[in-house]
Structures are given as C-alpha cells and as structure tokens.
Wavefront OBJ file of the C-alpha trace (Angstrom):
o trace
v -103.396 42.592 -126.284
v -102.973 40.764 -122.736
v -103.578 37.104 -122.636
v -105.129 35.663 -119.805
v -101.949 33.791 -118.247
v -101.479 31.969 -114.825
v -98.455 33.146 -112.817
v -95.852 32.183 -114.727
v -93.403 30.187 -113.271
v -89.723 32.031 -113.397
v -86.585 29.587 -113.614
v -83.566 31.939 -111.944
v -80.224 30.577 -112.766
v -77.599 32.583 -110.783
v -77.813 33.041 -106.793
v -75.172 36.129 -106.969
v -76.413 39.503 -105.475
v -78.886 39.819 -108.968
v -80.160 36.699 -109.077
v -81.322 36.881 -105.606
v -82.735 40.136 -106.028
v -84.942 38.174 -108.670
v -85.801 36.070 -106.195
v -87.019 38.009 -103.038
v -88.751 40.460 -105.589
v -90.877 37.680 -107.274
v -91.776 36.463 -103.867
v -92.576 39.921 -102.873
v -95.045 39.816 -105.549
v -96.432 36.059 -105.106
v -94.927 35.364 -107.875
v -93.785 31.608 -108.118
v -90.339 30.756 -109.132
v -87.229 28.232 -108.316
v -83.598 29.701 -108.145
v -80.411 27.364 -109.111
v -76.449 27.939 -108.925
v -73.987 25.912 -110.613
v -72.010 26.024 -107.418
v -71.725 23.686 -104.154
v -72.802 26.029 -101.398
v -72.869 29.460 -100.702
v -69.400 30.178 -99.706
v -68.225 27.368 -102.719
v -66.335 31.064 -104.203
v -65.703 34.511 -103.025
v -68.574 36.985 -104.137
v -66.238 40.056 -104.735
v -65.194 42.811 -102.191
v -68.199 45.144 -101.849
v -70.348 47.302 -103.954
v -71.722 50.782 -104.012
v -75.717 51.255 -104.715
v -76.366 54.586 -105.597
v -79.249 55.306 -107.935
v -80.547 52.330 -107.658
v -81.678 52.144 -104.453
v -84.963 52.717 -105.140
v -85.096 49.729 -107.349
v -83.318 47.805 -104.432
v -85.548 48.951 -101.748
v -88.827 47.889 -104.359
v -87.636 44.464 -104.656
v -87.571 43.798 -100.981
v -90.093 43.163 -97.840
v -90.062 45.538 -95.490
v -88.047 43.528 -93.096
v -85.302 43.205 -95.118
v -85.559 46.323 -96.469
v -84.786 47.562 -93.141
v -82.070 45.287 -92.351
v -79.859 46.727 -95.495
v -78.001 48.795 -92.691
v -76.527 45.543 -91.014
v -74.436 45.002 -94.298
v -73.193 48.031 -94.449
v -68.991 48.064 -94.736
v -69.756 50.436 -91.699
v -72.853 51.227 -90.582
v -71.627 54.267 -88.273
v -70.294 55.860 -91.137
v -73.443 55.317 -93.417
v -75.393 56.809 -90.537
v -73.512 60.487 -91.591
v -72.395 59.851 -95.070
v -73.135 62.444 -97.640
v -71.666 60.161 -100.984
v -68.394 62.036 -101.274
v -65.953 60.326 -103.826
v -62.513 61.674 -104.388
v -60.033 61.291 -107.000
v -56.736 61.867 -105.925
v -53.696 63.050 -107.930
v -51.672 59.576 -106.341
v -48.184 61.125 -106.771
v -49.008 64.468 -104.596
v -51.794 63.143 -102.427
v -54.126 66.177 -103.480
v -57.717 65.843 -103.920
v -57.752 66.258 -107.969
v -61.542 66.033 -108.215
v -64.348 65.616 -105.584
v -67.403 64.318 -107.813
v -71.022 65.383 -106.950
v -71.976 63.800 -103.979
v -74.986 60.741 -104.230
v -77.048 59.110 -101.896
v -75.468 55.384 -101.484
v -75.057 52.683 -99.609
v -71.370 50.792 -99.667
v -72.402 47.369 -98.757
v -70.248 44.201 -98.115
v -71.189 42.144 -101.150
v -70.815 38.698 -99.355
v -72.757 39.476 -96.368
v -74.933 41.372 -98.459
v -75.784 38.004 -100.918
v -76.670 36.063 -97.352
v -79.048 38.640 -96.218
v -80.773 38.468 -99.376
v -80.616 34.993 -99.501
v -82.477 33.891 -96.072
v -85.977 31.935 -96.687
v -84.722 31.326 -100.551
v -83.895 27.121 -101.102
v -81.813 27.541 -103.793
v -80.802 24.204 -105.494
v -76.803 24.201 -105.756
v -74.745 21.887 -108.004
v -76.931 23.322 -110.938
v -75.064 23.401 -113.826
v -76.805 24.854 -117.339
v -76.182 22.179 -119.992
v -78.677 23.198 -122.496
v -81.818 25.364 -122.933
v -85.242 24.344 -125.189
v -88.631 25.738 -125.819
v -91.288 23.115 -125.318
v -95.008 23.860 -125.761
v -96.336 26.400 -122.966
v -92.617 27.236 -121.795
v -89.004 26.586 -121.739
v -86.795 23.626 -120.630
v -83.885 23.996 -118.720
v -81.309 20.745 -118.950
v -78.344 20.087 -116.516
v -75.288 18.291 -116.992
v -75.760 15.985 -114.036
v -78.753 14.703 -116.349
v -82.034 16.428 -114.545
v -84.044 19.060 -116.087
v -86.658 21.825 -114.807
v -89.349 23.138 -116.922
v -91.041 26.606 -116.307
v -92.598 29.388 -117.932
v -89.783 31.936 -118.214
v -86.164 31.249 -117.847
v -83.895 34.455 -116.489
v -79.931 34.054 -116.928
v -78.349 35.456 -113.554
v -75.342 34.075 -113.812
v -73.043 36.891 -113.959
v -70.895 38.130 -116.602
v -69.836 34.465 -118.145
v -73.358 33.543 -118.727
v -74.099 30.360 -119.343
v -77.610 31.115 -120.377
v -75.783 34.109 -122.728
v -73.706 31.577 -123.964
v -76.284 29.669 -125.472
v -78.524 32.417 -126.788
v -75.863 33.929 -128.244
v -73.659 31.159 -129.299
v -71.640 33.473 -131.843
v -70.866 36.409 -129.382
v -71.568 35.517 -126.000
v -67.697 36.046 -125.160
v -66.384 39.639 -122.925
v -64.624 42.066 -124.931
v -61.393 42.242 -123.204
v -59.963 45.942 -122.554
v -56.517 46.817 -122.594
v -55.998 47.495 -119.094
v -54.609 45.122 -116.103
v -55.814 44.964 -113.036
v -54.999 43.868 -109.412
v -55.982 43.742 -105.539
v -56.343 41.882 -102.425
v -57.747 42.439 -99.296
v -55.489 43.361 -95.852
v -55.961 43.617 -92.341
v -55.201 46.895 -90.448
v -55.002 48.412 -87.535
v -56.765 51.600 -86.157
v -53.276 53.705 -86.562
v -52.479 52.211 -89.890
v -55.930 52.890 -91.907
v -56.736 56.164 -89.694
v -54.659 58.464 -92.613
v -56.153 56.975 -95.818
v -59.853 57.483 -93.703
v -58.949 60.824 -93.095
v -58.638 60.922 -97.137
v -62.137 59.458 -97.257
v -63.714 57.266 -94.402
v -64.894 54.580 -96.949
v -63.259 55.083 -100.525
v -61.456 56.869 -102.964
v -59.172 56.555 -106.205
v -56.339 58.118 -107.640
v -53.589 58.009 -110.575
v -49.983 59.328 -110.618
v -49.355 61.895 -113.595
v -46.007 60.086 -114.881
v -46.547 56.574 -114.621
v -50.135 56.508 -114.983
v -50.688 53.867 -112.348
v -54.136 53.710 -110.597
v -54.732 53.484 -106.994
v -58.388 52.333 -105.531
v -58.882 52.469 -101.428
v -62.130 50.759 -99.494
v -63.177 49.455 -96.181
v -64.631 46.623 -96.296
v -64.983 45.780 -92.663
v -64.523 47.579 -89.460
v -64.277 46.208 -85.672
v -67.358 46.774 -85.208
v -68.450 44.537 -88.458
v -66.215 41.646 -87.977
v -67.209 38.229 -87.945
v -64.382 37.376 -85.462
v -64.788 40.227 -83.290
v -61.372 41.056 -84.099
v -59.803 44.611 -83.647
v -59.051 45.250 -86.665
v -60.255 46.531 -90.283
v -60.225 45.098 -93.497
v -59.404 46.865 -96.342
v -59.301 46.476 -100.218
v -56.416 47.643 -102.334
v -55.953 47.799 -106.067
v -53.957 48.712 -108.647
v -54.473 48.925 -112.072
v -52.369 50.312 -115.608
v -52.694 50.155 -119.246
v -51.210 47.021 -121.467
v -49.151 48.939 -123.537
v -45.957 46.085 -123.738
v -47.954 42.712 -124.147
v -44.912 41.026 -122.390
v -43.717 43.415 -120.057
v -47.257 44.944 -118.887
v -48.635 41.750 -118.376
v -49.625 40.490 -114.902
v -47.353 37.753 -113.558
v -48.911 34.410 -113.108
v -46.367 33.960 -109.725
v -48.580 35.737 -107.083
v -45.005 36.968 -105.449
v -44.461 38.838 -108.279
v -47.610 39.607 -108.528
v -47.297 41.492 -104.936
v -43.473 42.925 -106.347
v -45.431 44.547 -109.363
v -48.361 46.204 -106.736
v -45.259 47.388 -104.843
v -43.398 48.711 -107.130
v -46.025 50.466 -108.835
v -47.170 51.945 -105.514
v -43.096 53.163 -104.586
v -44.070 56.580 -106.221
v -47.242 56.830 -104.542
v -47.631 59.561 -102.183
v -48.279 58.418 -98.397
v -50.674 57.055 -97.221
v -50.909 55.281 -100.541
v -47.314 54.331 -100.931
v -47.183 52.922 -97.514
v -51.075 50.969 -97.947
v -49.635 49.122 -100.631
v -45.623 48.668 -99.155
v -46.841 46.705 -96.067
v -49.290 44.558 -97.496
v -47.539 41.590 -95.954
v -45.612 38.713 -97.569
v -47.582 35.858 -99.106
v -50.955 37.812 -99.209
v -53.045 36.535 -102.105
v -53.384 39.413 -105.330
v -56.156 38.737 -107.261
v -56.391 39.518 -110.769
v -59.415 40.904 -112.191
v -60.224 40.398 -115.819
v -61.322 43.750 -117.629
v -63.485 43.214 -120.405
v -67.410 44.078 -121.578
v -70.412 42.977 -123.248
v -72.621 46.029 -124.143
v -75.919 44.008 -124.551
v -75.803 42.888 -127.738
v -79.498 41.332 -129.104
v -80.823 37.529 -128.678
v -83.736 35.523 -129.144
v -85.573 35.588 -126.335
v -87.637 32.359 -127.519
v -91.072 34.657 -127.823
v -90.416 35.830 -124.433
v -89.240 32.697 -122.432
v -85.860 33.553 -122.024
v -84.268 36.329 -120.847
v -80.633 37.659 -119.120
v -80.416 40.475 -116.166
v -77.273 42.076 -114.659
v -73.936 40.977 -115.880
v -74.926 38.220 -118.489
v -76.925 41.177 -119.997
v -74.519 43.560 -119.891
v -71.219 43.055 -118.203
v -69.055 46.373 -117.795
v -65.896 47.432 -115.721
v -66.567 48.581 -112.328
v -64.503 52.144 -113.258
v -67.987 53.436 -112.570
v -68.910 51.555 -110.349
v -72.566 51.317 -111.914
v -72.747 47.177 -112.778
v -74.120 46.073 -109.475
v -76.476 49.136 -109.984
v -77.961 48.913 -113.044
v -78.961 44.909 -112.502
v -80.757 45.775 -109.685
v -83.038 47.823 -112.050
v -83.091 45.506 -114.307
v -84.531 43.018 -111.633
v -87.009 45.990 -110.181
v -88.117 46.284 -113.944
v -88.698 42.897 -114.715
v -90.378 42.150 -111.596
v -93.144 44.664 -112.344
v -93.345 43.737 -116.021
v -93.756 39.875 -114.440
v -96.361 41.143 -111.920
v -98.152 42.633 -114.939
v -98.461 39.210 -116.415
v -99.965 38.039 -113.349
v -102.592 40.397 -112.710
v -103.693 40.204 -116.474
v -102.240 43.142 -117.965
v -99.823 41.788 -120.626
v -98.581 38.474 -121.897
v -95.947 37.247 -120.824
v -94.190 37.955 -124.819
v -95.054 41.574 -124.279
v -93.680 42.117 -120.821
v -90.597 40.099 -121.948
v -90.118 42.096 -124.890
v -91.101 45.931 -122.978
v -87.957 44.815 -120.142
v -85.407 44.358 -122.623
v -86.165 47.388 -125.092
v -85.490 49.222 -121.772
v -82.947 47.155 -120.629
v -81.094 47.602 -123.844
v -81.656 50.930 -124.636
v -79.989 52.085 -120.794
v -77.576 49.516 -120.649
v -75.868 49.326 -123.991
v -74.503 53.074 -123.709
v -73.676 52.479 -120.070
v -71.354 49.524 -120.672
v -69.673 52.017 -123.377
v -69.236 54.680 -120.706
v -68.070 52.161 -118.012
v -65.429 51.287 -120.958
v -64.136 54.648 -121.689
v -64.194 55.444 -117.657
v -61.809 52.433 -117.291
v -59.535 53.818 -120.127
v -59.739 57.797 -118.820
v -58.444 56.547 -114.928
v -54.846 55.829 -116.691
v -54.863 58.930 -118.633
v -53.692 61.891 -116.764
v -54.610 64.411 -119.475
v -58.279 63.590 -119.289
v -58.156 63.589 -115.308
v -56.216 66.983 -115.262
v -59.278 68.585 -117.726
v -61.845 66.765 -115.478
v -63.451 65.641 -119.198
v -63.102 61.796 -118.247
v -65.800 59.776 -118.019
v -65.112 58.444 -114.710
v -65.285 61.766 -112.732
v -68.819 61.925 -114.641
v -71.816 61.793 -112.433
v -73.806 58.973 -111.946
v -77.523 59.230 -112.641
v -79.521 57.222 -114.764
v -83.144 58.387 -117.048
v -85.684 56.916 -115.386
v -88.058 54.460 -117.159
v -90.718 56.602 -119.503
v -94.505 56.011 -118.363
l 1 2 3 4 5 6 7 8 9 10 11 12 13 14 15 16 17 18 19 20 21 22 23 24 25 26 27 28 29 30 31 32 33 34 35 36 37 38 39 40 41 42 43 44 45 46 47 48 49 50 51 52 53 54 55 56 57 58 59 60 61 62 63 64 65 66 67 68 69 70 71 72 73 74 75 76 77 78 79 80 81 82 83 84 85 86 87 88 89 90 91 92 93 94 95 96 97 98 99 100 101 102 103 104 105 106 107 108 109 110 111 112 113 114 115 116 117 118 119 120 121 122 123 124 125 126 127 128 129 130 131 132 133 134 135 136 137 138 139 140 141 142 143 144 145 146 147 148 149 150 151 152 153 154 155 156 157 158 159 160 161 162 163 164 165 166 167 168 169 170 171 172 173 174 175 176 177 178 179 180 181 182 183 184 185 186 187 188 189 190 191 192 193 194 195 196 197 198 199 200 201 202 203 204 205 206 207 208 209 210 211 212 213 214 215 216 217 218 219 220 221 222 223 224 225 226 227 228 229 230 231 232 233 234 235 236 237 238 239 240 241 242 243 244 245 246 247 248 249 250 251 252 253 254 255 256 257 258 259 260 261 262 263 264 265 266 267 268 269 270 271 272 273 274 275 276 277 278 279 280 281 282 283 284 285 286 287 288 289 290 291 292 293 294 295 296 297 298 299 300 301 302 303 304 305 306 307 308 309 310 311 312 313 314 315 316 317 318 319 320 321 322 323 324 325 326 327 328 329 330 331 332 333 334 335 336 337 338 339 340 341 342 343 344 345 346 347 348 349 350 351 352 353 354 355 356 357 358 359 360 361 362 363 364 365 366 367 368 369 370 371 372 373 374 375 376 377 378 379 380 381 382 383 384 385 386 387 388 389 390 391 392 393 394 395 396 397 398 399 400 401 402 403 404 405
C-alpha cells in the first residue's frame, strides 16, 4: 500500500559516470537530491580509459534531457567511426593474428569515460572533499556523517562510490571487501601516429582482444582519442594497451611494483605477439606509466537497506571484471530503474520502502549472476582451450532480460 510521501530527498555519494547518471535522471524527474565525492575536484584522479554501452543505452538515453541526450555523440572515442559502426568485436588468436571469433554484433556506443563524466556532470554542484565517515537512520530518514565533522540528512541515501564503497563498507561491515581473482593485469595509454595505429584499425577501427595459444597471454586494443577528438588539437591518437595472464607462480607471476619492469614484463609478454600487436606493445616508449588494475568481484551480496533508506548502484552493488565489458552497463540500469521506482514515490504510487525494496530484488536477481559470468569471462580469456571451442564466456553475447511488468 503507497504512502502519501513528499519527494524524497536522495543523498548521492559518488560523482563517477553512475553517480551522475543518478543525478541528471532525478533532475529529469524533479526529483530533489544533493550529490557528494570524497575527492578535491573533478580531475583530483583519472576516471578510467573508456567504456562501451551496449544494452544499456536505452536506460542511458532515459536518464537524460534531451539536450544531453543528443550531445552523447561529442564523447564518442570517435565520432566518425560511431557514425558507421555496426558493434563488431573480434577476438584474435594473438600469436597468428587471425580473427579466432567475431561475436554477434550490438548496437553501442564506445565513449571516452572522462569526457563522458564532464558532459554528464554540467549544471550538477556537486560538493567535493566529501568523505563518508558514518551512516544513521534518524526519524523520517537517514544521516549521512563526514569525517571533516559536517553531516547531511535526507530521505534516501544511494552509495555511488564505485567498487570500494564506502557506503558498502558500512552496510556490510563483514563482507564489503572484492573477491580478488587470480589473474594480473596491466595497461597504459600511448600516443600514435596515423601510420603506426592504421594496421591494428584495419584489425578493428575501435577495439579488439586476443590471447596467444602457448603462453596464454592476453592482448586488449582501443582508441581512445583521435585528431579529430583531441583536447590539444594534436595530430595524433591515443590508444589503450593491456595485457593481462593468470597468477599461477605467486612470486614469479606477480606484477612488479618498479613500473620499468613493469613495462619489461608488457614487452616481453607481447615479443610472441603477432604484428601489429607485437610491435603496439614493443614501442610503447621508455618511462610510460603501466597501470595495474586490480581484478576482483563482489556479486551483490544482501544488506540492510535501513527500511528502504539506503541503498548501493553500480560498482558498490556489484563490482565485476570488465572481461565483459558489462559493469559500466548494468549501473546505468540500475540508475534508469531506480529513478522510476523514485519517481513512483513521488507521484504517490509506492512508499518509498517498497520502491527501495522492488529496485534491489531486480537489481540482485540480474546482477548477482552477471558478476559470476564477468568472473568466469576473465578466467576463459587465458584459457586457449575454451577460446579454441568458442564455449567461453567472454565470446558470449551480451544481452540482458529486461525488467518483468
């Protein structure tokens, strides 16, 4: 039975790509809400390489005004391409060169996750320097506490924060932590000309992976800008590379803390690498920062939602690997689900306990298999056997149910 609530008042804590999703959805709907990051500023940290929305869209495009909603083409890695791009994705045997696999294509966007955040950011006053101390239900709502000693009080409180959650940290106090997969990965980002990237875009003009037979090595290739997307104007494109392999030797397979060894190990991974992949990793120049990126998952486990105050969307509700590249995807429909259930609230059609309770039985009940999936894709790209058959679960397709009436 619906109660007759007010708009209730949403607390966001995360300004990522989710949490501002939240944000420009709720205001969409009139909905009122306040939006806070523990960092300094908006380019305090990198906000990852880029990101592919596929099925999602929908949910993307729902969340949005029309103007930006239109505008999603200007963060495109490259917008020319997009214009003609049928969602091809290759898997390449890396030791040959071969196309191995060519999955069923999908209608996508591949969007440049930094200038992507800003777009979705613009008219939003997010309050930075927020850091989540401490979370309490007081009478009507839920109190948020910081550790610089201020506190915020609203109606429902949604953990954004990615996936090492502060707000999942403190619901879940006993399990909050990522279960870390036995698998290392690492990347950076280059600069290359129009003869150097022109062979690995005839491959694929925007990306593709691949794994060499023997060693088991995996290879991952994507633009991320393009002359005609660069801030500077420069003549040039940027590119992500990355390489990844099990931890079979805890010493031995372990990444290097040095990052010049760090760039040795990409190298010498890469020496049996067919061209252009041997060659896209060999000339990453000298002194180039490798990231490492921690593997690990979180497959929605339960919490106390505090009768429907609090709540967790994206990554702090179900972080998973990005071997199928579905994370980014399925937090946008969290944030398209929870947006309606919100704007049912408001218009009188369920309390807010209800609504609370309907997003998360959903949420759960798509997400928790996903996050299982995105786990055994990221263990199938190092095993050649399950390429060669095609039964891996990261040549699978990606679709997702959509939400029962």
């Amino acid at each position: 039975m619906a109660e007759q609530e007010q708009k209730p008042h949403v607390l966001i804590f995360g300004a990522g790509v989710v949490g501002v999703t939240l944000a420009q959805a709720l205001k969409k709907n009139d909905i009122p809400f306040t939006i806070f990051e523990r960092d300094s500023g908006p380019d305090a940290r990198g906000q990852g390489w880029a990101i592919t929305i596929h099925w999602a869209l929908s949910s993307l495009e729902a969340c949005l005004s029309d103007q930006l909603r239109e505008r999603l083409v200007e963060v495109q890695v490259d917008p020319e391409v997009g214009k003609v791009d049928r969602g091809n994705f290759l898997f390449l045997n890396a030791e040959t060169g071969e196309i191995q696999h060519r999955m069923p294509p999908n209608k996508r966007l591949r969007l440049k996750r930094d200038n992507f955040r800003k777009l979705l950011m613009e008219d939003l006053a997010v309050q930075w320097n927020k850091k989540l101390a401490n979370i309490k239900r007081n009478e009507g709502g839920v109190m948020a506490y910081f550790e610089d000693g201020t506190s915020a009080s609203g109606e429902l409180l949604v953990g954004a924060e990615g996936s090492k959650s502060r707000t999942r940290q403190i619901l879940c106090p006993n399990n909050y932590q990522l279960t870390p997969l036995p698998v290392r990965l690492i990347g950076c980002s280059v600069h290359l000309t129009s003869s150097q990237v022109a062979p690995l875009r005839a491959l694929d003009p925007l990306l593709f992976q691949g794994l060499h037979p023997e060693t088991e090595d995996f290879f991952w290739f994507s633009i991320l800008d393009t002359p005609a997307t660069n801030a500077d104007g420069g003549d040039y494109y940027t590119v992500q590379l990355l390489v990844s392999w099990r931890l079979i030797d805890p010493v031995k397979d372990e990444v290097p803390s040095d990052n010049a060894e760090r760039l040795a190990n990409m190298k010498r991974r890469a020496s049996r690498f067919a061209e252009p992949l041997r060659s896209a990793i060999l000339d990453i120049p000298l002194g180039t920062e490798i990231v490492e990126v921690k593997l690990g998952d979180w497959p929605c486990f339960g919490w106390d939602n505090f009768g429907g105050r609090v709540t967790l969307v994206g990554d702090a509700a179900h972080a998973m690997t990005m071997y199928r590249g579905e994370a980014a995807n399925h937090g946008l429909m969290d944030v398209a689900n929870l947006a309606e259930a919100l704007k049912a609230v408001s218009d009188g059609k369920a309390s807010l306990g209800e609504a609370v309770d309907a997003y998360e039985t959903e949420m759960r009940k798509r997400t928790a298999p996903a996050v299982l999936l995105s786990r055994q894709a990221c263990l199938d790209a190092h095993d050649w056997n399950k390429i060669k058959s095609g039964n891996a679960a990261v040549l699978a397709k990606r679709v997702v149910a959509l939400k029962e009436d």
